[in-house]
RODO-2510 file (C-alpha; in nm, 4 decimals, decimal comma):
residues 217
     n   res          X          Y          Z
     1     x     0,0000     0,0000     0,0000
     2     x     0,1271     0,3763    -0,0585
     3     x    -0,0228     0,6960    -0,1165
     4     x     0,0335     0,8086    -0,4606
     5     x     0,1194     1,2104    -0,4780
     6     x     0,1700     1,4010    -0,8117
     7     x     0,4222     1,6906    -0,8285
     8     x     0,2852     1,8798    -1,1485
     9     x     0,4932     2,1936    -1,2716
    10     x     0,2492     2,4924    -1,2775
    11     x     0,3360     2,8528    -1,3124
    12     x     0,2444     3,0507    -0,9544
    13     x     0,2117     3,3804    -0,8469
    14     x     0,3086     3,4969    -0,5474
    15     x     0,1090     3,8753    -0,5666
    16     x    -0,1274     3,9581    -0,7985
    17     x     0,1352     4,1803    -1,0328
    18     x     0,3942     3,8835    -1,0254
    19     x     0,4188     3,7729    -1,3707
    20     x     0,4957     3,4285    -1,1711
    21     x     0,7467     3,1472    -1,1781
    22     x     0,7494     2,7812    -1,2964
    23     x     0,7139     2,5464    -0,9680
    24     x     0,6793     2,1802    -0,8964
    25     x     0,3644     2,1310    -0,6844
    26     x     0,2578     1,8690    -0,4924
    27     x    -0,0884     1,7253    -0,4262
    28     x    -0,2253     1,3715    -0,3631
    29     x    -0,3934     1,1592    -0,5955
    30     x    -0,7558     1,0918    -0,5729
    31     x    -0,9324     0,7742    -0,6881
    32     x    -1,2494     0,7663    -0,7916
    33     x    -1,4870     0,7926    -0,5112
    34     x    -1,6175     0,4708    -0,3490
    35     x    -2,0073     0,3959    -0,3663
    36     x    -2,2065     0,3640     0,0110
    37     x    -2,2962     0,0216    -0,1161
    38     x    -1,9831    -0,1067    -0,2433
    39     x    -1,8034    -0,0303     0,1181
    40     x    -2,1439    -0,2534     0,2609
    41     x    -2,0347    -0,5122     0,0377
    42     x    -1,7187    -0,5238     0,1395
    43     x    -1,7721    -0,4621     0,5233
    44     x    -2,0153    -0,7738     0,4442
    45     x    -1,7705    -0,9704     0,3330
    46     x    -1,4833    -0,9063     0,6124
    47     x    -1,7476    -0,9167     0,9045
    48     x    -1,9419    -1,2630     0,7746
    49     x    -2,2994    -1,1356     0,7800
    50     x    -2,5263    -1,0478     0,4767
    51     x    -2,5182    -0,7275     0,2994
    52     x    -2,8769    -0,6288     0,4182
    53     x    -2,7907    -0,6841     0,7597
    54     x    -2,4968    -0,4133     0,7303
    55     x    -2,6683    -0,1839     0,5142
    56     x    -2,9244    -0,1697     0,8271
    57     x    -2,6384    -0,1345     1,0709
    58     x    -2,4738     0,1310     0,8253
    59     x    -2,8044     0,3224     0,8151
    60     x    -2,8890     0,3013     1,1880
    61     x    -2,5133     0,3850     1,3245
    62     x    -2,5340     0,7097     1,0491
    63     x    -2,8678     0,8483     1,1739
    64     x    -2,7352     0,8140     1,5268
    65     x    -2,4170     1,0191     1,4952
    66     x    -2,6102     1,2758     1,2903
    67     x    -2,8537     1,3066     1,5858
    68     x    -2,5867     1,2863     1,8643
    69     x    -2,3851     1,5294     1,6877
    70     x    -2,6221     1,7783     1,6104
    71     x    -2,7213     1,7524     1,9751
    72     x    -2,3946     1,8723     2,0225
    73     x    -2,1644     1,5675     2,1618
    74     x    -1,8783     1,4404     2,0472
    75     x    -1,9593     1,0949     1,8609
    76     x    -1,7168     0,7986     1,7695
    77     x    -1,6712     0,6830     1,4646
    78     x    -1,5672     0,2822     1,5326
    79     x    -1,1882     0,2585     1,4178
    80     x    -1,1329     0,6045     1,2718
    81     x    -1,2150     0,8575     1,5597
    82     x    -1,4928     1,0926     1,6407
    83     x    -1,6843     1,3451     1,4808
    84     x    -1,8500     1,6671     1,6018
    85     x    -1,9669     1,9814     1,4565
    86     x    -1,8162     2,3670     1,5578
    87     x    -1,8407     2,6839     1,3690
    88     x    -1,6399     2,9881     1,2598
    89     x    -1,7424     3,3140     1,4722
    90     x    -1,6898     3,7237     1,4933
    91     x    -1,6042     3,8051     1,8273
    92     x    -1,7559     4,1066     1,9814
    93     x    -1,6447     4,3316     2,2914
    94     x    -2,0248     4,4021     2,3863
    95     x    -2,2642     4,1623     2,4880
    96     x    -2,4942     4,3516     2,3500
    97     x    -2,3993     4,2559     2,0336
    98     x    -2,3766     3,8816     2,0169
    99     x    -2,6190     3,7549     1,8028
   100     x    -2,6364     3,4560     1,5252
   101     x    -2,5294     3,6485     1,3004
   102     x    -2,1545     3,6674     1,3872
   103     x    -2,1764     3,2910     1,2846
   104     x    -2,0060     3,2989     0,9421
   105     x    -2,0081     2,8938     0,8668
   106     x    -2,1073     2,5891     1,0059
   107     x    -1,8138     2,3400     1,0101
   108     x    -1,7970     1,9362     1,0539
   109     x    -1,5163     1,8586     1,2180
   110     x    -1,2821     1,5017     1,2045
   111     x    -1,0734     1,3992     1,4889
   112     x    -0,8945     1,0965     1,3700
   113     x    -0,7872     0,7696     1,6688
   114     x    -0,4085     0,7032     1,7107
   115     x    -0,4544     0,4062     1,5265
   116     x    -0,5113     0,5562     1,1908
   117     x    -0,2355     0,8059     1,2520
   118     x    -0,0511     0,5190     1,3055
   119     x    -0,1354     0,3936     1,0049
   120     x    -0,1076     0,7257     0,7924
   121     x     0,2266     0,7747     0,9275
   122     x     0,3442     0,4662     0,8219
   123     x     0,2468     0,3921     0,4552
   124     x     0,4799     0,5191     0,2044
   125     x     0,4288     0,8003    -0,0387
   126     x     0,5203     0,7725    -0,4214
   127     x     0,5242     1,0578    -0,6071
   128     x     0,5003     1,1384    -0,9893
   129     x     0,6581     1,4494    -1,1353
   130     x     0,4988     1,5887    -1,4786
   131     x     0,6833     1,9240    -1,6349
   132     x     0,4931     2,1941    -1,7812
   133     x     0,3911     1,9427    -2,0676
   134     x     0,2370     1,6701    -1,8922
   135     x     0,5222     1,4327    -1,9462
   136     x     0,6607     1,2502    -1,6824
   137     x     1,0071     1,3478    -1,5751
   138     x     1,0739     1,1484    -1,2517
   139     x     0,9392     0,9028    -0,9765
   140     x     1,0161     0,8909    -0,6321
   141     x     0,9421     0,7060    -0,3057
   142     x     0,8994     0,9634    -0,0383
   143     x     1,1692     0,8674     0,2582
   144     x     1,0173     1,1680     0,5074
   145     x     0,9466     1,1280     0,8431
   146     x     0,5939     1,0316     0,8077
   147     x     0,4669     1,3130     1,0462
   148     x     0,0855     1,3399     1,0850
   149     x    -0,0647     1,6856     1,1611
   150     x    -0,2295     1,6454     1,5137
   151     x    -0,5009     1,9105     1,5111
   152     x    -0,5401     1,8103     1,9147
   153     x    -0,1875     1,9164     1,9689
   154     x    -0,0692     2,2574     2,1116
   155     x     0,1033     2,3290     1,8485
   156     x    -0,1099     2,2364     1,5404
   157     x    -0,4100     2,3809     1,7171
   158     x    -0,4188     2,7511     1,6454
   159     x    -0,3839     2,8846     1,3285
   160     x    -0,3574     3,2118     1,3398
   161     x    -0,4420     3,4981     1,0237
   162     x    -0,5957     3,8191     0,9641
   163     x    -0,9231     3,9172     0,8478
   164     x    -1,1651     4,2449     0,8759
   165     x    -0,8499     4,3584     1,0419
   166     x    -0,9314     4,1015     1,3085
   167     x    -0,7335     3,7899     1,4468
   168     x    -0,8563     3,4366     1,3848
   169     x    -0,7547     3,1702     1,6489
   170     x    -0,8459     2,8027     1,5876
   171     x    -0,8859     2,5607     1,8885
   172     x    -0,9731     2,5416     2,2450
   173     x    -0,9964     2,2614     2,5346
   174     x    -1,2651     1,9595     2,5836
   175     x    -1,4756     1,8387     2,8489
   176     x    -1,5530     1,4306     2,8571
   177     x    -1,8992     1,5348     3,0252
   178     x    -2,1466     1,2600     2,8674
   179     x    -1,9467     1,1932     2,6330
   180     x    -1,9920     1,6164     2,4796
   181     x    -1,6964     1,8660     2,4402
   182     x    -1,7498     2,2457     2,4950
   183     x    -1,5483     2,3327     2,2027
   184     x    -1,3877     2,7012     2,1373
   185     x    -1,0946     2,8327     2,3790
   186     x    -0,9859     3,1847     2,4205
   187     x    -1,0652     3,4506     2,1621
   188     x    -0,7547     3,6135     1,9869
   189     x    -0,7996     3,9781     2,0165
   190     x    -1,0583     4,1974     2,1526
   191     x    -1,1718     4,4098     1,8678
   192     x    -1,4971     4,4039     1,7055
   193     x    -1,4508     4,2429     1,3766
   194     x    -1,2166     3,9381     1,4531
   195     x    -1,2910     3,6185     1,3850
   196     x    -1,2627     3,2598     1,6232
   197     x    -1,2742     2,9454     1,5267
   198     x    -1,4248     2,6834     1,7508
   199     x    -1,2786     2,3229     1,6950
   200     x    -1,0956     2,2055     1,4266
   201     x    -1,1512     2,1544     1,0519
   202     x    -1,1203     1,8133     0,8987
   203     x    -0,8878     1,9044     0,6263
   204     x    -0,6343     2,1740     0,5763
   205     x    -0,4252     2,1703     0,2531
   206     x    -0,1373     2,4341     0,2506
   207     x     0,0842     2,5207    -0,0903
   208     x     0,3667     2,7105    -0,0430
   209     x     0,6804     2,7371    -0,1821
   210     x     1,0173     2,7733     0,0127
   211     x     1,1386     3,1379     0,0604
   212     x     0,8186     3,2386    -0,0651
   213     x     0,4486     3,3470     0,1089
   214     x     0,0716     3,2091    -0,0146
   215     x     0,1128     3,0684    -0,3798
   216     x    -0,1548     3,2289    -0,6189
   217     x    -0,2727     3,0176    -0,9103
***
């Protein structure tokens, strides 16, 4: 098993008046998306009972995460981790003015197990470089270090940025109260206009190039 990764070269901008550069850039490779009932058939297969007894299970576990989680807990996913929902907020310095409408999205949010870290951090990467042409130039096995992005740790969880000259802070502490979290932490700056993110997103995809800031395609 290994996680295929293209590196295609693409011309990128790094401001708007840049007449840009030629780069290699990375980014996995998708297969084509897996049907609901071909991963019952499967599941079927591996766990010895019949397909209509799983699609029942399937449907029945799926209606009670998406009622748990809109309830507001914190709901295991069996083998991959748990799910919950948060949301991306203006913060205000008057009480006055807290209202829905501060709420800018509504986010679902993945927190994967150790196990399928484990298990991300451990399969190998190969990656394909095409030039500017679409021809391939090289292949590679990735040797890195097989880090995983914890989005629980201390480190990974703030990201920090600016918007309607506001901060933007991403994370904040749990509770293991019946199962629930209180999700959101302290709010990065105290003017009217800056933005807080409670939780954590599923996926975050960065491009960058070294020596260089946000990559404009």
């Amino acid at each position: 098993m290994a996680l295929k990764v293209k590196a295609v070269e693409r011309k990128v901008k790094f401001s708007k008046t840049d007449e840009g550069v030629w780069r290699y850039v990375m980014s996995p490779e998708l297969y084509i998306a897996l049907s609901q009932a071909k991963v019952i058939k499967e599941a079927a297969l591996r766990s010895g009972v019949s397909q209509g007894v799983m699609k029942a299970c399937w449907d029945a576990a799926g209606e009670v995460i998406k009622a748990w989680a809109t309830e507001g807990h914190s709901v295991a996913l069996p083998g991959l981790g748990t799910m919950r929902f948060g949301l991306r907020a203006k913060s205000v310095e008057n009480v006055n003015d807290v209202k829905t409408s501060l709420i800018s999205t509504r986010r679902i949010i993945f927190t994967p197990n150790q196990d399928l870290k484990d298990e991300l951090a451990s399969t190998a990467i190969q990656i394909t470089c095409y030039d500017r042409n679409g021809d391939v130039v090289k292949r590679v096995t990735s040797a890195d270090a097989g880090t995983v992005e914890d989005p629980e740790g201390d480190e990974a969880g703030t990201e920090t940025g600016t918007e309607n000259g506001g901060s933007q802070s991403q994370g904040g502490s749990q509770s293991g109260q019946q199962g629930g979290d209180t999700q959101g932490g302290s709010q990065s700056g105290s003017s009217t206009g800056s933005e807080t993110t409670t939780g954590y997103a599923l996926t975050i995809t960065t491009t960058s190039c070294m020596g260089h800031g946000p990559i404009m395609f």
